[in-house]
mmCIF file of the C-alpha atoms, coordinates in Angstrom:
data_MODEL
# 
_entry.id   MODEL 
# 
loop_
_atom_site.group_PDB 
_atom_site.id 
_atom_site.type_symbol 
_atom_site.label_atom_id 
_atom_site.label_alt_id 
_atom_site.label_comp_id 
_atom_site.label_asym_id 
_atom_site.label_entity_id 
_atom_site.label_seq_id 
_atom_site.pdbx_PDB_ins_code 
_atom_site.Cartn_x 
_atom_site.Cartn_y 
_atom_site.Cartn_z 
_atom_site.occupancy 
_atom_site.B_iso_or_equiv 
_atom_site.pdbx_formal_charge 
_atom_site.auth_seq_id 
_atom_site.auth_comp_id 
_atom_site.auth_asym_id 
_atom_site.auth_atom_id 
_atom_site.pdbx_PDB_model_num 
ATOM 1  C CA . UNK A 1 1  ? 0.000   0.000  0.000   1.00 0.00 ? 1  UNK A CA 1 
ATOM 2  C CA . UNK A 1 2  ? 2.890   1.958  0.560   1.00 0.00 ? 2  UNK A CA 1 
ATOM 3  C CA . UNK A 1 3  ? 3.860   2.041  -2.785  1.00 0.00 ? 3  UNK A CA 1 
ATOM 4  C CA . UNK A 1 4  ? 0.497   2.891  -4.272  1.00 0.00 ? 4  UNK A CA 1 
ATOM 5  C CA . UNK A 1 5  ? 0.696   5.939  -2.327  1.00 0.00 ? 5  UNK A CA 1 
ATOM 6  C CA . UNK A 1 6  ? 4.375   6.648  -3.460  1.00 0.00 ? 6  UNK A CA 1 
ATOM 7  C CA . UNK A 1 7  ? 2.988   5.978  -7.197  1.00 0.00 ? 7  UNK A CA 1 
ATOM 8  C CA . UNK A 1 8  ? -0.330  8.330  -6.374  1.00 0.00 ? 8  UNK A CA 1 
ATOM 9  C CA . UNK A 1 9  ? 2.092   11.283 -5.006  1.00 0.00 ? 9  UNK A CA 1 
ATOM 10 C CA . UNK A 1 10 ? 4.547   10.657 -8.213  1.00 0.00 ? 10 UNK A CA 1 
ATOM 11 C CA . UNK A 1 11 ? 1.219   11.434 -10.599 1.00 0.00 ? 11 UNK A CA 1 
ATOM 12 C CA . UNK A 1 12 ? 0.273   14.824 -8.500  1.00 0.00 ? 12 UNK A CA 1 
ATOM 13 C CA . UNK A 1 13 ? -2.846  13.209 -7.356  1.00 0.00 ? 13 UNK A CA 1 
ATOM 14 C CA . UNK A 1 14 ? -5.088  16.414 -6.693  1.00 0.00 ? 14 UNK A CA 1 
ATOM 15 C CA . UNK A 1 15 ? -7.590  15.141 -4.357  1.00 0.00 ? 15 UNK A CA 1 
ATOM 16 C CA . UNK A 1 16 ? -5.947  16.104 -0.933  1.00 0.00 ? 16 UNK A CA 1 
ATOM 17 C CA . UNK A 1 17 ? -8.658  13.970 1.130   1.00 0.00 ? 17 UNK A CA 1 
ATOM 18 C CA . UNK A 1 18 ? -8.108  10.713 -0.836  1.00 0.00 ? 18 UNK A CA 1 
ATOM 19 C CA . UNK A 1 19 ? -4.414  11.081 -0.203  1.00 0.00 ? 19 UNK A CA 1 
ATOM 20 C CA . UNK A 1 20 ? -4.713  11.823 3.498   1.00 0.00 ? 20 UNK A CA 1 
ATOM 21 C CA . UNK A 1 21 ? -6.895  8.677  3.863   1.00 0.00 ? 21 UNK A CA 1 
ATOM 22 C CA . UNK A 1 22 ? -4.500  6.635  1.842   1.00 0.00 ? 22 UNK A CA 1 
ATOM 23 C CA . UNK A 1 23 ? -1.753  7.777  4.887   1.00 0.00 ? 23 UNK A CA 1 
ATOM 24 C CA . UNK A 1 24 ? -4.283  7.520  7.520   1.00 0.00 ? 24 UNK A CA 1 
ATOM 25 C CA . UNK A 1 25 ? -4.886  3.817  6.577   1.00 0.00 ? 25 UNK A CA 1 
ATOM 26 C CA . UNK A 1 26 ? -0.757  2.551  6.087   1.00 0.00 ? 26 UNK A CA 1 
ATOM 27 C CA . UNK A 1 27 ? -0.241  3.884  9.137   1.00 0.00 ? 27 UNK A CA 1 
ATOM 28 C CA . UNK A 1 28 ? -3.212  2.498  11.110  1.00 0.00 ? 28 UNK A CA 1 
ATOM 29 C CA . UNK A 1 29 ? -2.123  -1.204 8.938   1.00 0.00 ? 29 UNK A CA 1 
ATOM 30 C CA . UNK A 1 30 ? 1.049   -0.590 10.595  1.00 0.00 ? 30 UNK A CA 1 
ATOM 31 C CA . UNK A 1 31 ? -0.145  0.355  14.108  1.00 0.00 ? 31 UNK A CA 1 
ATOM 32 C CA . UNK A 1 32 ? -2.286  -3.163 14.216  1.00 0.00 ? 32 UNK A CA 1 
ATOM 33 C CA . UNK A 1 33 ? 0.863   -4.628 13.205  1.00 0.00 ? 33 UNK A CA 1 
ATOM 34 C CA . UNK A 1 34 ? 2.447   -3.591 16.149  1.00 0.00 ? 34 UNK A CA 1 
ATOM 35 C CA . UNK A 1 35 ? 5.847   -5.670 16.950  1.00 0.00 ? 35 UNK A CA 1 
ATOM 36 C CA . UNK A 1 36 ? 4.503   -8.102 14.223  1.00 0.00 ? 36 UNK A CA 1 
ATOM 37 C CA . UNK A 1 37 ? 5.518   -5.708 11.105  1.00 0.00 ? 37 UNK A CA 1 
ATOM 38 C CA . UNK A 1 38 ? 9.586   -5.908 10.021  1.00 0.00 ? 38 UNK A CA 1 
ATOM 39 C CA . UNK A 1 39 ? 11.559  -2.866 10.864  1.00 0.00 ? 39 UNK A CA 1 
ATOM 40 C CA . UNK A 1 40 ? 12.300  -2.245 6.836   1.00 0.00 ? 40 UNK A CA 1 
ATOM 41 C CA . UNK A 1 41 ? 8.273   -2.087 6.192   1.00 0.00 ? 41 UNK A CA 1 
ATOM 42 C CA . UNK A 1 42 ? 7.985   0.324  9.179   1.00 0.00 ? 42 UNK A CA 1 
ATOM 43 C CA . UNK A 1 43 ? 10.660  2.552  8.236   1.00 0.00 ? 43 UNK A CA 1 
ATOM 44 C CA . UNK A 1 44 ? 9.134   2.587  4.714   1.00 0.00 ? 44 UNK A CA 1 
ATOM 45 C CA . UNK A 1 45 ? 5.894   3.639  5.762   1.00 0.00 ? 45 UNK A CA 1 
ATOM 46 C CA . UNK A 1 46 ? 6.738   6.222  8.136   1.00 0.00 ? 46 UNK A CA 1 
ATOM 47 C CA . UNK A 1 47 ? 9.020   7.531  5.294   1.00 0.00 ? 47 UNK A CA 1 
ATOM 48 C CA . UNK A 1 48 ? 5.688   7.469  2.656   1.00 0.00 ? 48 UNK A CA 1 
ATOM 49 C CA . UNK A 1 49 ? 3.752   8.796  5.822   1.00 0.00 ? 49 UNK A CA 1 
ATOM 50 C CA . UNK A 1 50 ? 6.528   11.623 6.112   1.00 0.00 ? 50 UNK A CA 1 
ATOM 51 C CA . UNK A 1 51 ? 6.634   12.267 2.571   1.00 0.00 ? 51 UNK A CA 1 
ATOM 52 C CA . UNK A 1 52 ? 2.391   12.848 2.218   1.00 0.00 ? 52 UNK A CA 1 
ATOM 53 C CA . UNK A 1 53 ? 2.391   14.651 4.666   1.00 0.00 ? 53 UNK A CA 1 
ATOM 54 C CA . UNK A 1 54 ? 5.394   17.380 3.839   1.00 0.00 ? 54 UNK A CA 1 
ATOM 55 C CA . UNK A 1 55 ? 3.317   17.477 0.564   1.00 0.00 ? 55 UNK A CA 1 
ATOM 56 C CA . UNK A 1 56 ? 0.086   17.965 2.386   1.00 0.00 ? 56 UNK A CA 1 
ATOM 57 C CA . UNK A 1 57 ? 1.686   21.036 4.234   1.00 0.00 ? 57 UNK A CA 1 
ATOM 58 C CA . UNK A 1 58 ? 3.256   22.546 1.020   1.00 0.00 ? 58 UNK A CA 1 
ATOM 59 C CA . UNK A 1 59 ? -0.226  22.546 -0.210  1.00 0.00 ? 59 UNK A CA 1 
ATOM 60 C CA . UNK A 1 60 ? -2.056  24.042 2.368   1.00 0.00 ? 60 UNK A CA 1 
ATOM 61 C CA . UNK A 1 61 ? 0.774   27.082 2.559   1.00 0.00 ? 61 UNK A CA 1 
ATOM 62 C CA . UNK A 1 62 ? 0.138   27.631 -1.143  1.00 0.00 ? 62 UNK A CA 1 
ATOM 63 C CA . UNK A 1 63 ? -3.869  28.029 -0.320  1.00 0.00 ? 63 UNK A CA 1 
ATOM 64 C CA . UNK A 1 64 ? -3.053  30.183 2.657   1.00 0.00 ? 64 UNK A CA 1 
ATOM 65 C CA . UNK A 1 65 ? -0.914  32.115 0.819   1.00 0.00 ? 65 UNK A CA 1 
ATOM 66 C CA . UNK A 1 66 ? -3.207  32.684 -2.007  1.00 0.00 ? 66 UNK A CA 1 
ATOM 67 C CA . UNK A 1 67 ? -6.202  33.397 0.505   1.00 0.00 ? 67 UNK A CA 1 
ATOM 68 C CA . UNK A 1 68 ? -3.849  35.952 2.090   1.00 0.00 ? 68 UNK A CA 1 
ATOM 69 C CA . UNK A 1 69 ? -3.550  37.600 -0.931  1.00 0.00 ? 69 UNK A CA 1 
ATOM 70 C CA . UNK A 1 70 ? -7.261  37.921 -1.673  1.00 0.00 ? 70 UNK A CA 1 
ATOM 71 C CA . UNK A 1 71 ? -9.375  40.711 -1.261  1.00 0.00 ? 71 UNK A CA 1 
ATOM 72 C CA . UNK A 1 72 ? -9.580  42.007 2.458   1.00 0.00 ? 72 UNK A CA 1 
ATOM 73 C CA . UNK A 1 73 ? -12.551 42.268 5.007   1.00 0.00 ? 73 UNK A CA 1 
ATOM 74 C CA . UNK A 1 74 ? -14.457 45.621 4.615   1.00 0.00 ? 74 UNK A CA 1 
ATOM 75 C CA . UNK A 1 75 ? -16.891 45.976 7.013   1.00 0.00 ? 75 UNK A CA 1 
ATOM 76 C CA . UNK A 1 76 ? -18.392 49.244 5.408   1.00 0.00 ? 76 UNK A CA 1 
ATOM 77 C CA . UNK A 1 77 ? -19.739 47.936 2.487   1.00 0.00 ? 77 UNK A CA 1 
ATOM 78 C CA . UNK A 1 78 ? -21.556 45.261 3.927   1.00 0.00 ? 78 UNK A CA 1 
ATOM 79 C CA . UNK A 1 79 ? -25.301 44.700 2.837   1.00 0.00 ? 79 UNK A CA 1 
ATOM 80 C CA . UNK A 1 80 ? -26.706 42.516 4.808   1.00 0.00 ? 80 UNK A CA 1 
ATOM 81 C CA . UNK A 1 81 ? -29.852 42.338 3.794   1.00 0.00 ? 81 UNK A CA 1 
ATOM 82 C CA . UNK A 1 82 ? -29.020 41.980 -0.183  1.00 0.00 ? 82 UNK A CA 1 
ATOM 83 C CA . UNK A 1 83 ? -26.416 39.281 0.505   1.00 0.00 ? 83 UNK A CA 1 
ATOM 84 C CA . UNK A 1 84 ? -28.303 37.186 2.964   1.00 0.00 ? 84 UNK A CA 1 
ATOM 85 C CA . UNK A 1 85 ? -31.903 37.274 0.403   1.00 0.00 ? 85 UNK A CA 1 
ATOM 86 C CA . UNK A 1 86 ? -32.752 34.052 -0.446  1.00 0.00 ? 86 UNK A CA 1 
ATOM 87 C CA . UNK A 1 87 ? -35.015 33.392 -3.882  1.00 0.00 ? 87 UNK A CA 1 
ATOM 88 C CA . UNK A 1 88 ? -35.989 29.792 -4.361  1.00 0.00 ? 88 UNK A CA 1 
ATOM 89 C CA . UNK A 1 89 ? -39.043 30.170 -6.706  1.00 0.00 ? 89 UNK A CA 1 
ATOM 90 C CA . UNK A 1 90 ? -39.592 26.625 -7.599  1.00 0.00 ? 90 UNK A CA 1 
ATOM 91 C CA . UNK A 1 91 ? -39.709 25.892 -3.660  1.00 0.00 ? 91 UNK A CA 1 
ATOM 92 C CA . UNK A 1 92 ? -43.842 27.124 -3.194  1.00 0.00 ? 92 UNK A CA 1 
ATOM 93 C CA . UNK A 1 93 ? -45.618 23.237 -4.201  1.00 0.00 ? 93 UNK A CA 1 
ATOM 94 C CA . UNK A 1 94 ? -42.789 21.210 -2.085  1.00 0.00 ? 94 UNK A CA 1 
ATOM 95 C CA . UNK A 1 95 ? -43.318 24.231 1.475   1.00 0.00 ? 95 UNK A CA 1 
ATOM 96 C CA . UNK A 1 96 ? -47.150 23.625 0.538   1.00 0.00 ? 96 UNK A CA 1 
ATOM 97 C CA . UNK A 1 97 ? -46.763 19.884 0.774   1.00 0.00 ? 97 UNK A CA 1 
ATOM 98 C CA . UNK A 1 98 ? -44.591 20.016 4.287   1.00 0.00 ? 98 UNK A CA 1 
ATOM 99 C CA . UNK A 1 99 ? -47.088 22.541 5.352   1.00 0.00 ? 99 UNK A CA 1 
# 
């Protein structure tokens, strides 16, 4: 499994969940292990573990970074009332149902 995340890391796989879960689950294989796993297969997965997750920060820099970047919090030209308006016109025959 190890090596399937490896291989999933060397394509840029984009979906940051699915590659946390795919570290989340080697390391909890290796954790039921316990003293029953080889020293060479540990090593290797806390190196893969390691290696996601140095990836995983670089990532989430790069979207704080571009977030810090965006446009900043101005208070004064709030409208409330515009920006919290909901329309949902096809909603009337499913409220009357409930109702």
């Amino acid at each position: 499994m190890a090596g399937i995340v490896e291989c999933a890391m060397r394509e840029n796989l984009r979906d940051n969940s699915l590659l946390f879960c795919m570290r989340v689950k080697i390391c909890a294989r290796i954790y039921k292990l316990g003293a029953a796993a080889p020293q060479f297969v540990i090593q290797r997965v806390e190196g893969v573990a390691e290696d996601v997750e140095g990836l995983l920060q670089k990532k989430w820099k790069g979207i704080q970074n571009k977030q810090a970047k965006s446009s900043r919090w101005d208070a004064d030209n709030l409208d409330i009332t515009a920006d919290t308006t909901l329309a949902l016109p096809q909603s009337k025959p499913a409220a009357k149902r409930i109702l």
